[in-house]
Backbone as CSV, one residue per row, in Angstrom:
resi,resn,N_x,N_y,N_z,CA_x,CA_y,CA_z,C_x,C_y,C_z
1,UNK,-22.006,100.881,-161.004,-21.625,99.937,-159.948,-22.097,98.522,-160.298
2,UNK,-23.187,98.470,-160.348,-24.055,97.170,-161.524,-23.120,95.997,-162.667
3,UNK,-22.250,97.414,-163.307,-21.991,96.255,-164.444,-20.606,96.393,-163.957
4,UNK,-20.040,96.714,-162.738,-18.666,96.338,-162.487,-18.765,95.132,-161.608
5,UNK,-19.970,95.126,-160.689,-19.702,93.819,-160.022,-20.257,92.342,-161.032
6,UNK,-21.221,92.812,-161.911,-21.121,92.111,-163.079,-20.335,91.354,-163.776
7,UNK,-18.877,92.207,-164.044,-17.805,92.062,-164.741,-16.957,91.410,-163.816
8,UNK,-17.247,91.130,-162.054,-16.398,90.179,-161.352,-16.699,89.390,-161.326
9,UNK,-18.424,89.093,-161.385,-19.029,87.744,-161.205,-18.681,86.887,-162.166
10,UNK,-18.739,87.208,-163.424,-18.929,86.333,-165.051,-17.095,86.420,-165.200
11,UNK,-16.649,87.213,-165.121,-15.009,86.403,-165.217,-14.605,86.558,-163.800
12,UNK,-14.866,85.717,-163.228,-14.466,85.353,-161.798,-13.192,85.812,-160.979
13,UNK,-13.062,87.435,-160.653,-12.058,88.026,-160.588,-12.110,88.438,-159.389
14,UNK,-10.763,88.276,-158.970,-10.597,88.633,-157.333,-10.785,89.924,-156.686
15,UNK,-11.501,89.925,-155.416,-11.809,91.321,-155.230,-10.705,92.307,-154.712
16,UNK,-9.307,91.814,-154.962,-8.246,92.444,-154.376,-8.141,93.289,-155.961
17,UNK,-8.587,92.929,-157.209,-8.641,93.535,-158.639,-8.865,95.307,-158.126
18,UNK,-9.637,95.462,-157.156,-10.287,96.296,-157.218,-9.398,97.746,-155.875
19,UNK,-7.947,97.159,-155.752,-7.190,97.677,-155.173,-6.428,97.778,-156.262
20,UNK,-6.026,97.432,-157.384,-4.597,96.922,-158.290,-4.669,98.706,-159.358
21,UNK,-3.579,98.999,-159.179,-3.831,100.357,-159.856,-3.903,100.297,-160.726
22,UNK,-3.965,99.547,-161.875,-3.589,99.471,-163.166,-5.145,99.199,-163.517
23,UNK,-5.985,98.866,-163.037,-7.294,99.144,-163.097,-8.059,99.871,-162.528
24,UNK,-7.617,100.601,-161.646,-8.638,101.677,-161.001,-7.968,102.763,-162.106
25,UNK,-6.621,103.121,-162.806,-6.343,103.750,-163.761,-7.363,104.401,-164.729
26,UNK,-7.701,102.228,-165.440,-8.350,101.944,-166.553,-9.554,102.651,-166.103
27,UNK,-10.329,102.477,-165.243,-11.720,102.600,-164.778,-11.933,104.524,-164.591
28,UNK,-11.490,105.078,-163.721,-10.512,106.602,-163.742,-10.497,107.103,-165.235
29,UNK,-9.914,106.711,-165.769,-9.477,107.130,-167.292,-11.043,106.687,-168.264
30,UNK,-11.754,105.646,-168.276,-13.180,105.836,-168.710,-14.322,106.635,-167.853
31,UNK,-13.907,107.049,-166.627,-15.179,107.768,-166.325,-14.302,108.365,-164.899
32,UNK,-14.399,109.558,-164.595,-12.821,110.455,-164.135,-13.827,110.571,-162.690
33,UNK,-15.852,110.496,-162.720,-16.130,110.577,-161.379,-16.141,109.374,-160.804
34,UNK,-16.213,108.106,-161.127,-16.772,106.847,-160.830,-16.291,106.681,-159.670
35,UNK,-16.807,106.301,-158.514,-15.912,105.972,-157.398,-15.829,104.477,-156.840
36,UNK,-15.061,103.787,-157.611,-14.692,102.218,-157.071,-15.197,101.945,-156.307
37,UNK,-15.652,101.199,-155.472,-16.596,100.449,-153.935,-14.919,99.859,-153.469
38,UNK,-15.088,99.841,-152.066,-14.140,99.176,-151.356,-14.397,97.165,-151.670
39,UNK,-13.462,96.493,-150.822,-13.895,95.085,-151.159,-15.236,94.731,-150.124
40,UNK,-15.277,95.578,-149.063,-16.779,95.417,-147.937,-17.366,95.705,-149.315
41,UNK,-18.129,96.324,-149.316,-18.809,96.859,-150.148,-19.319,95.985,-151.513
42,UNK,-17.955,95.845,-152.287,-18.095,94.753,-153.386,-19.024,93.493,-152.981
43,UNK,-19.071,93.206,-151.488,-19.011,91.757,-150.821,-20.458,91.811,-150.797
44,UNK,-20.798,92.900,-150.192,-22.269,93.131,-149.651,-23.021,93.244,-150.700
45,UNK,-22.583,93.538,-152.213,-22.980,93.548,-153.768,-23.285,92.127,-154.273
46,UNK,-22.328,91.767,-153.985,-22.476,90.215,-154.917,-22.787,89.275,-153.601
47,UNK,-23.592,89.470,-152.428,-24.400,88.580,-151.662,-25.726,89.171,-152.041
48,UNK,-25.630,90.247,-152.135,-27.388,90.644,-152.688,-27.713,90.283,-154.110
49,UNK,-26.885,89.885,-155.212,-27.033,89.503,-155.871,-27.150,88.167,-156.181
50,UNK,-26.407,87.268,-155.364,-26.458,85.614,-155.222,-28.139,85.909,-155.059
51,UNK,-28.897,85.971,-153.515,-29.858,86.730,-153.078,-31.215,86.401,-153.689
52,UNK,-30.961,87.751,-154.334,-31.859,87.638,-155.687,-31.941,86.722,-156.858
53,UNK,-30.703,86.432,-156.512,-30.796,85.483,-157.681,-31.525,84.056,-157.298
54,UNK,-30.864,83.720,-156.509,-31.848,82.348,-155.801,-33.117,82.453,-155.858
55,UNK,-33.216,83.596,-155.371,-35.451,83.563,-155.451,-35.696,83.511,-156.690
56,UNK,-34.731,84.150,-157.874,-35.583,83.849,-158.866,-36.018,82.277,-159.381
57,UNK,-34.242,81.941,-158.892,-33.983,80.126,-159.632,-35.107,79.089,-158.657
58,UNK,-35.178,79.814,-157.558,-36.755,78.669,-156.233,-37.619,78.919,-157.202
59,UNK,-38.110,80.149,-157.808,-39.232,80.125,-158.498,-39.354,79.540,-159.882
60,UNK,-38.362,79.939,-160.461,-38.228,78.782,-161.535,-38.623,77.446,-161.269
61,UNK,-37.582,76.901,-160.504,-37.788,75.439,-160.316,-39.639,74.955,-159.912
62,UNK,-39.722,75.825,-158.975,-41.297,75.867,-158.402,-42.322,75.704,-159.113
63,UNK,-41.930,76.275,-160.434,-43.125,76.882,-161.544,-43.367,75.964,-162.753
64,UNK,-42.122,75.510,-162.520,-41.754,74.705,-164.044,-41.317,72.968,-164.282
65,UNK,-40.876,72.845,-163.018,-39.809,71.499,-162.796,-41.418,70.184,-162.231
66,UNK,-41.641,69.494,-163.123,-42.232,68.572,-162.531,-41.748,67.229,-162.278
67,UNK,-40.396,66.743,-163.334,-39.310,66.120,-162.939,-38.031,66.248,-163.373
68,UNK,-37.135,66.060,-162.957,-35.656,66.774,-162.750,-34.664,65.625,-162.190
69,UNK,-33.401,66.187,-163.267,-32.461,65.063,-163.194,-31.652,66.045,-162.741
70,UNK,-30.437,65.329,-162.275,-29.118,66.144,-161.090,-28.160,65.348,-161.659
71,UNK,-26.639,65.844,-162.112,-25.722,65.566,-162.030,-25.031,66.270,-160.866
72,UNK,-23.546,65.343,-160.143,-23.120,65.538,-159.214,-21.726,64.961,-159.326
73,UNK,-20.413,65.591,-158.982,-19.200,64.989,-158.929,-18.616,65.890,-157.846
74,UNK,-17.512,65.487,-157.465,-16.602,65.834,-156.091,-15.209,65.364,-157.032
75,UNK,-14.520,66.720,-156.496,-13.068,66.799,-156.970,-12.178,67.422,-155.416
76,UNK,-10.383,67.253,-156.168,-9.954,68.191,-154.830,-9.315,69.176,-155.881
77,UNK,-9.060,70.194,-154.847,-8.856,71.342,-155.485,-7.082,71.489,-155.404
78,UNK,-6.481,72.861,-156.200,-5.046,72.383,-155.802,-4.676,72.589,-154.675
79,UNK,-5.439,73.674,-153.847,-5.384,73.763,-152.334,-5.942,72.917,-151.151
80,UNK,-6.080,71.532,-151.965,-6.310,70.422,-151.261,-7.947,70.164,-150.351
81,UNK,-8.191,71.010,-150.920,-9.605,71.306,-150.393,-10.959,70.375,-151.368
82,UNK,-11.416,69.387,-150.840,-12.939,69.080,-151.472,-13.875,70.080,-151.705
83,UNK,-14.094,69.849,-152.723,-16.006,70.542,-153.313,-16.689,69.152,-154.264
84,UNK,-17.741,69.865,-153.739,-18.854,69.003,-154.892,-19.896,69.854,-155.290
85,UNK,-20.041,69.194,-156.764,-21.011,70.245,-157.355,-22.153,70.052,-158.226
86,UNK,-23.420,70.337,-158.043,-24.565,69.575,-158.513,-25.387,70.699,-159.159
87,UNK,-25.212,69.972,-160.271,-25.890,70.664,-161.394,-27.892,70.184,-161.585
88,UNK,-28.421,70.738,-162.260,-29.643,70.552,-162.475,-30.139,70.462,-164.009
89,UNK,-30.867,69.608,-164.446,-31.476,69.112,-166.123,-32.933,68.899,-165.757
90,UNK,-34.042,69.697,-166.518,-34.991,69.496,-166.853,-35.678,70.201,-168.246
91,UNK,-36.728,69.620,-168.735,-37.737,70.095,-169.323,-39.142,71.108,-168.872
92,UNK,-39.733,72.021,-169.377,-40.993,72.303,-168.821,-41.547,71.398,-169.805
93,UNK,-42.921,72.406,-169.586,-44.163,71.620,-170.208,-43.892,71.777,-171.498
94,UNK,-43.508,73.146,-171.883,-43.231,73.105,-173.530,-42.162,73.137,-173.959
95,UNK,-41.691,72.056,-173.363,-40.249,71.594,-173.816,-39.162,72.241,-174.019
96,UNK,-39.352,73.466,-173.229,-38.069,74.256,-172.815,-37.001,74.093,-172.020
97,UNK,-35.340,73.549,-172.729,-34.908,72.476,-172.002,-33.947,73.872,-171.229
98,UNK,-33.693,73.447,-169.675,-32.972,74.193,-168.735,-31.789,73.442,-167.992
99,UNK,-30.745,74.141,-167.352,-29.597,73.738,-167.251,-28.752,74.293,-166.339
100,UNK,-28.643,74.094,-164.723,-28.581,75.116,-163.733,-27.712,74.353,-163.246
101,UNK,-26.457,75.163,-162.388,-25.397,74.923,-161.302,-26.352,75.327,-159.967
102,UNK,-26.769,74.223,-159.317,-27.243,74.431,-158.026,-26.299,74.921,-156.633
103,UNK,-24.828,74.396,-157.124,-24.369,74.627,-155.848,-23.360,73.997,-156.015
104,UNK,-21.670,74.569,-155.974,-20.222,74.014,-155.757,-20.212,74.080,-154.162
105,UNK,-20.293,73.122,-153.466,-19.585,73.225,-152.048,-18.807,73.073,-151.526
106,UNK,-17.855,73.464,-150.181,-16.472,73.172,-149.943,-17.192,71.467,-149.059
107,UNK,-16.313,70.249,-149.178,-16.703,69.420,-148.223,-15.423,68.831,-147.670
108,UNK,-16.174,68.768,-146.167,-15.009,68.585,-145.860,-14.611,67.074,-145.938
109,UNK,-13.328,66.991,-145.347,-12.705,65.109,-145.395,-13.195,64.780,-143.948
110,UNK,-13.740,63.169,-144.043,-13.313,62.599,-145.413,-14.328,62.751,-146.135
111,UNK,-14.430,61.676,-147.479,-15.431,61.770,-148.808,-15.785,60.660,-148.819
112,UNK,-16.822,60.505,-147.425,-17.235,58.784,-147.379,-18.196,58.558,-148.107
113,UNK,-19.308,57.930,-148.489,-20.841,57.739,-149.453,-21.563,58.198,-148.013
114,UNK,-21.473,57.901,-147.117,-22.707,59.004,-145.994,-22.253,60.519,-145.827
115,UNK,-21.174,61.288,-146.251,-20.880,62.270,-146.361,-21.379,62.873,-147.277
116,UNK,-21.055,62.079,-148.023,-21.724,62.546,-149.777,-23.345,62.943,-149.570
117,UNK,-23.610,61.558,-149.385,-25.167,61.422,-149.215,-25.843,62.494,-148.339
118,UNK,-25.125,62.552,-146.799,-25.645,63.697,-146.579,-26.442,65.136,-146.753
119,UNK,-24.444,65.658,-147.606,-24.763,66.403,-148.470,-26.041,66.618,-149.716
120,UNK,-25.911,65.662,-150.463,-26.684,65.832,-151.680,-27.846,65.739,-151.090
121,UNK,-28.351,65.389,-149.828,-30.022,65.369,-148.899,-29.860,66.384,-148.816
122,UNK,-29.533,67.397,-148.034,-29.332,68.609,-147.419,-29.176,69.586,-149.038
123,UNK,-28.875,69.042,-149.587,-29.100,70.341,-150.957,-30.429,70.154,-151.979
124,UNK,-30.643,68.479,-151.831,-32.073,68.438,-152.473,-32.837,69.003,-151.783
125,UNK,-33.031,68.793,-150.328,-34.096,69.305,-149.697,-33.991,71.210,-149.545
126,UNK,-32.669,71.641,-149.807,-32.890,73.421,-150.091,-33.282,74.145,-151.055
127,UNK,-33.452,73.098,-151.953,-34.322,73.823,-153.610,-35.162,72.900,-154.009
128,UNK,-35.790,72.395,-152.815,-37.414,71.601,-152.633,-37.604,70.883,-153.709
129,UNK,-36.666,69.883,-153.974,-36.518,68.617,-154.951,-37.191,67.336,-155.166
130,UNK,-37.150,67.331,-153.563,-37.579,65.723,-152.830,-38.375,65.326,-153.684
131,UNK,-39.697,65.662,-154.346,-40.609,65.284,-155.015,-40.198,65.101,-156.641
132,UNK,-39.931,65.708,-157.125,-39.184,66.164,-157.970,-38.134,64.918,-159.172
133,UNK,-37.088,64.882,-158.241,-35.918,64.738,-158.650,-36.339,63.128,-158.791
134,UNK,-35.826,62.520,-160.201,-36.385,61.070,-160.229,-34.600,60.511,-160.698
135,UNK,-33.675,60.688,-161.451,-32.307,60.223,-161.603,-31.255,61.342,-161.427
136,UNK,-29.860,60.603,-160.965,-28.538,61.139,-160.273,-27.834,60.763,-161.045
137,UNK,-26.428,61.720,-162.151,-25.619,60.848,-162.463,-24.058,61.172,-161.688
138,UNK,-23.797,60.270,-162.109,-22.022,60.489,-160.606,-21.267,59.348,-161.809
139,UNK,-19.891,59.746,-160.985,-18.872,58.916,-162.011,-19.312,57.214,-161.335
140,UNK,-18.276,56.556,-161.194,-18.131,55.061,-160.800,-17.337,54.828,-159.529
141,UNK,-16.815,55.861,-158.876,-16.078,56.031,-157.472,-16.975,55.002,-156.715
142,UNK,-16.663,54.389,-156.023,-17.231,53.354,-155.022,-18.096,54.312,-153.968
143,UNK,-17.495,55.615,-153.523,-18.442,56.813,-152.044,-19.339,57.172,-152.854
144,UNK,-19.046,57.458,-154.112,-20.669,58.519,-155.089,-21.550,56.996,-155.241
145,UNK,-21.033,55.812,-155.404,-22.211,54.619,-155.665,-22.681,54.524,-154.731
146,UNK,-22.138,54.567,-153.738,-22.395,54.119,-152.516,-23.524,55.143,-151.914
147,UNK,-22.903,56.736,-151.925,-23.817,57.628,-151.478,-25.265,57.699,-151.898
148,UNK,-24.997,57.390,-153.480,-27.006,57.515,-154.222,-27.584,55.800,-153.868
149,UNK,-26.711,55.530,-153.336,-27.823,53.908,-153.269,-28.068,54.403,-151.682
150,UNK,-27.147,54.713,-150.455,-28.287,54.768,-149.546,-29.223,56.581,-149.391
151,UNK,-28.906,56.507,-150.466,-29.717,58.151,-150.678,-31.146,57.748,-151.051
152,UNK,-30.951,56.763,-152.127,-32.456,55.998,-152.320,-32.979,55.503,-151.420
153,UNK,-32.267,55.091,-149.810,-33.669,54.656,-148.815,-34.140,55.710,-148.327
154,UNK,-33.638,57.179,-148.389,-34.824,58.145,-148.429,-35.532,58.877,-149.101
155,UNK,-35.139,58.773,-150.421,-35.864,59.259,-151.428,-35.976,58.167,-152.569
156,UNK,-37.086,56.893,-152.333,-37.177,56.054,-153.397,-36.930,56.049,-154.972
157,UNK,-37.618,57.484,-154.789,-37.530,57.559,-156.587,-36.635,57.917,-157.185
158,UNK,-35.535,58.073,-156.376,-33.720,58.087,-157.279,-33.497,57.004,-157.311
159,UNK,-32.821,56.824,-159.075,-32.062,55.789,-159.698,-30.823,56.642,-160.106
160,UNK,-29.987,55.762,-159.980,-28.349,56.468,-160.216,-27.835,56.041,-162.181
161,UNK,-27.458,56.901,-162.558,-27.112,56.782,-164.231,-25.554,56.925,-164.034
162,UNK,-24.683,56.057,-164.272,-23.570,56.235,-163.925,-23.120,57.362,-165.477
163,UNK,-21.857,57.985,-165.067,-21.121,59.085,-166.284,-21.011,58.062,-167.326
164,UNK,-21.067,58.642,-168.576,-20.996,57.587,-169.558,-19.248,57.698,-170.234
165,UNK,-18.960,59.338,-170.113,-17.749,59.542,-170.401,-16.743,58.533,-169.281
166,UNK,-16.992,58.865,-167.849,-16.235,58.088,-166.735,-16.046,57.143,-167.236
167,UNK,-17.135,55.767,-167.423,-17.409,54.708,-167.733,-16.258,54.364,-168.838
168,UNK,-16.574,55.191,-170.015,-15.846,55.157,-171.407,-14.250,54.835,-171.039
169,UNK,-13.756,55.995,-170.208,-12.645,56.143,-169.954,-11.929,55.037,-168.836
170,UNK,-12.663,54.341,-168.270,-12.293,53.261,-167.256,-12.033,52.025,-168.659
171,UNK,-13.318,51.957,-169.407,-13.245,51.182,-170.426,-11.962,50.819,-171.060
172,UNK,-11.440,51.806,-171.325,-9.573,52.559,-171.988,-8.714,52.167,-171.030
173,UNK,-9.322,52.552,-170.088,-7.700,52.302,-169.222,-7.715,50.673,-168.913
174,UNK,-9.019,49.264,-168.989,-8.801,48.530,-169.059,-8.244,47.905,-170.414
175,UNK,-8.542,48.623,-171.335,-7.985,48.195,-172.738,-6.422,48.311,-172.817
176,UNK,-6.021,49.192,-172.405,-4.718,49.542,-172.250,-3.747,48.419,-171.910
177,UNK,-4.295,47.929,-170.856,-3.331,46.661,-169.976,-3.303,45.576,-171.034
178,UNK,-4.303,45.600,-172.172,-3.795,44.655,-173.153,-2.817,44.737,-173.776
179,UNK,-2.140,45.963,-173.974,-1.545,46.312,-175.410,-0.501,47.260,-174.670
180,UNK,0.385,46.815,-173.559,1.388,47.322,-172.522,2.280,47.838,-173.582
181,UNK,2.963,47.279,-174.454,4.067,47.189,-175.520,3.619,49.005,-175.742
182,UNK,2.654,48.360,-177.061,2.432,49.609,-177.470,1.649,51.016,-177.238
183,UNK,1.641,51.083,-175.678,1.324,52.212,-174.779,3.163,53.047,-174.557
184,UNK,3.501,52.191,-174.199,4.909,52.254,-173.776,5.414,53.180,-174.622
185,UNK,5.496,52.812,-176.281,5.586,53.279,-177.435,5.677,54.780,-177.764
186,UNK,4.006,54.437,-177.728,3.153,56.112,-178.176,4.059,57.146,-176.511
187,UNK,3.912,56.031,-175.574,3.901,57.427,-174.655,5.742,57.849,-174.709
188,UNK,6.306,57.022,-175.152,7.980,57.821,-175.450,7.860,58.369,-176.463
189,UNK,6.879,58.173,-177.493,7.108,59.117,-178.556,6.631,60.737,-177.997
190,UNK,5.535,60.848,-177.233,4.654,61.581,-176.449,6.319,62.369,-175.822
191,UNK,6.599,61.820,-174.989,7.830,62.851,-174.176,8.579,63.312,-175.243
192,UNK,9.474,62.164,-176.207,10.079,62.847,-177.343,9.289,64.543,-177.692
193,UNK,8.423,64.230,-178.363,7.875,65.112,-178.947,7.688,66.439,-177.464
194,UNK,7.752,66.365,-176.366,7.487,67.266,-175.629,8.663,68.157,-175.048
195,UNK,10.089,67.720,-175.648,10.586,68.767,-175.539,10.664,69.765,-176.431
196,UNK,11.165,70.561,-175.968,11.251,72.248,-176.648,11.610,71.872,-178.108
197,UNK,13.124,71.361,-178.769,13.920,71.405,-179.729,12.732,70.633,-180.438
198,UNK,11.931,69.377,-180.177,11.746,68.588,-181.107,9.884,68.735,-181.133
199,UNK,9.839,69.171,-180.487,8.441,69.911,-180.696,8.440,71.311,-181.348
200,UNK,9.464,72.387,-181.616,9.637,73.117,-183.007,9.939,72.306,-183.781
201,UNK,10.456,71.904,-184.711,11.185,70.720,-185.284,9.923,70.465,-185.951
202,UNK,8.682,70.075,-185.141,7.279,68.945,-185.644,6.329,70.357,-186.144
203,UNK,6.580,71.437,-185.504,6.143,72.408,-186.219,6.394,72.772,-187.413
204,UNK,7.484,73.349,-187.542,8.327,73.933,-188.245,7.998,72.360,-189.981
205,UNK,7.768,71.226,-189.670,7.332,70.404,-190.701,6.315,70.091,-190.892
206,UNK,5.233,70.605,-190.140,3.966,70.651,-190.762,3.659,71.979,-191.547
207,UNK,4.793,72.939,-191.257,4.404,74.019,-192.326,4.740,73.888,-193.479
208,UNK,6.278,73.203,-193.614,6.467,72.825,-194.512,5.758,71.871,-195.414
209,UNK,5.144,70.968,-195.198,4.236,70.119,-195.352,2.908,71.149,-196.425
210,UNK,2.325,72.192,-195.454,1.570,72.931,-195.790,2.156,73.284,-197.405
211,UNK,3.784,74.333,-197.478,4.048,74.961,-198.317,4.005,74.021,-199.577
212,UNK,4.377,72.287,-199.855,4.224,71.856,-200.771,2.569,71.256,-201.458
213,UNK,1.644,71.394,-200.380,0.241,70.906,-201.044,-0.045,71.980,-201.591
214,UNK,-1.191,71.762,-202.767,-1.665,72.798,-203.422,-2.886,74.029,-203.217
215,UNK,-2.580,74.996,-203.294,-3.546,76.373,-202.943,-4.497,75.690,-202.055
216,UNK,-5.533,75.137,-202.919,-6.951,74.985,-202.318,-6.972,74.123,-201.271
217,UNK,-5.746,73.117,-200.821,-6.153,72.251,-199.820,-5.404,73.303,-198.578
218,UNK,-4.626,74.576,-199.003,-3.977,74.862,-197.844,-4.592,75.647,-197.225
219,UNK,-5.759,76.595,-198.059,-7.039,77.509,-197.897,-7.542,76.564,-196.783
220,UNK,-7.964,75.238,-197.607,-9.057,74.903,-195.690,-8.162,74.433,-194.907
221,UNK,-6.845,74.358,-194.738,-6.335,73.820,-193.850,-5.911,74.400,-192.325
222,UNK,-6.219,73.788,-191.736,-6.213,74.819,-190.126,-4.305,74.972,-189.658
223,UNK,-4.005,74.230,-190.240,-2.337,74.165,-189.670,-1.520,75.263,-189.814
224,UNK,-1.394,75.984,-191.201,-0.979,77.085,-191.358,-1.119,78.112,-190.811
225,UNK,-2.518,78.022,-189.262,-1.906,78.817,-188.116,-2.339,78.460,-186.850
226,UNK,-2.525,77.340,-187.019,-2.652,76.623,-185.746,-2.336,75.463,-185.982
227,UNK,-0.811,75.137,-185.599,0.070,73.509,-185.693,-0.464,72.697,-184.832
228,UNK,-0.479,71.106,-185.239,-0.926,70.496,-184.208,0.222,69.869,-183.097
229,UNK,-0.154,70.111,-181.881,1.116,69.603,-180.889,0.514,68.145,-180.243
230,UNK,1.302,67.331,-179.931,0.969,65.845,-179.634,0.115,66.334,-178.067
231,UNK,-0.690,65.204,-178.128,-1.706,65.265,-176.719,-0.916,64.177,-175.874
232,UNK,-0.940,64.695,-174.771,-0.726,63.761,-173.770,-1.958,62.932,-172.722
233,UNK,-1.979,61.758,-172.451,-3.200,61.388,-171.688,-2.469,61.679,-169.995
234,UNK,-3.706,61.569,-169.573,-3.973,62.150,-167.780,-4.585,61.071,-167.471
235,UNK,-4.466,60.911,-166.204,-5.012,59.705,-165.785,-6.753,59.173,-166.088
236,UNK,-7.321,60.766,-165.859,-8.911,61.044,-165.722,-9.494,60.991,-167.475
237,UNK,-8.377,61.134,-168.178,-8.632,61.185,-170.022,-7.433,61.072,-170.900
């Protein structure tokens, strides 16, 4: 029972899996007494296991954390739903570096910087941080700046480290507006290349490509089975 609710937790699989015949089959067919748990059951498994698990991670933190950094970002989901999710970075004493998901939450709208802030109070103060926790990093959103600056009039000793990737990527998208022409460019070549006919086409000539270089460069070459297909940019990268 152990390493099946195991096997839902770590690949994050729905507990309706556990109605689907094609796996109670599989499961049946490796062990003919095993008797599946209903989804109650499953539920009441993996809350005793969250559970336990928390006391261990309070004690961790308790034992070991004398200062501690937090990353934190808020996304929407495709079901239109907010979460935010704050991770944890520290060292112990002997430099044993650690690396913990404290907590994805649903939040609700809106996603003001006192919402935020709220939040991230109400979760520092549930894994007894307050003392603790000396920097926050968050992207450059105006509510996450906003939230860790009045988060600092109650906990002084947060300083905010903005994302360096975020940063990077704002960097780009102001570079961009220089060079309009040749964005324009790359990104029709980008669709070209993304239909069906002419994206085989770009395959189909990098193998060829492959078949005329010689033995040893085609040995290290990754193309001959994994072609490269053009990247497209997203707004966020």
């Amino acid at each position: 029972m152990r390493l099946l609710i195991i096997f839902i937790i770590k690949f994050v699989q729905p507990l309706y899996i556990l109605r689907n015949d094609a796996f109670r089959d599989f499961v049946h067919g490796c062990e003919p007494g095993f008797q599946i748990p209903c989804e109650k059951t499953a539920k009441n498994l993996i809350h005793e296991a969250y559970t336990w698990s928390k006391d261990q991670l309070m004690n961790l933190l308790g034992n070991t954390v004398t200062s501690i950094h937090l990353t934190t970002d808020l996304w929407t989901a495709r079901s239109k739903h907010g979460y935010i999710g704050v991770t944890a970075t520290w060292l112990t004493s002997d430099f044993t570096f650690h690396e913990i998901l404290l907590t994805c939450n649903h939040l609700e709208y809106p996603h003001t910087g006192k919402v935020i802030r709220d939040e991230l109070y109400r979760i520092i103060e549930q894994w007894r941080l307050k003392n603790t926790i000396f920097t926050i990093s968050t992207d450059n959103g105006s509510n996450m700046v906003k939230a860790v600056r009045i988060l600092s009039e109650l906990l002084p000793s947060i300083k905010r480290h903005p994302c360096a990737a975020h940063t990077l990527q704002l960097s780009v998208k102001e570079g961009l507006k220089h060079c309009k022409d040749i964005h324009r460019r790359i990104k029709s070549l980008q669709n070209f290349f993304r239909l069906p006919k002419q994206a085989q086409r770009l395959r189909e000539s990098q193998f060829e490509i492959n078949n005329n270089q010689d033995e040893s460069i085609i040995e290290d070459s990754e193309i001959q089975t994994s072609p490269l297909d053009v990247l497209t940019d997203v707004k966020t990268r």
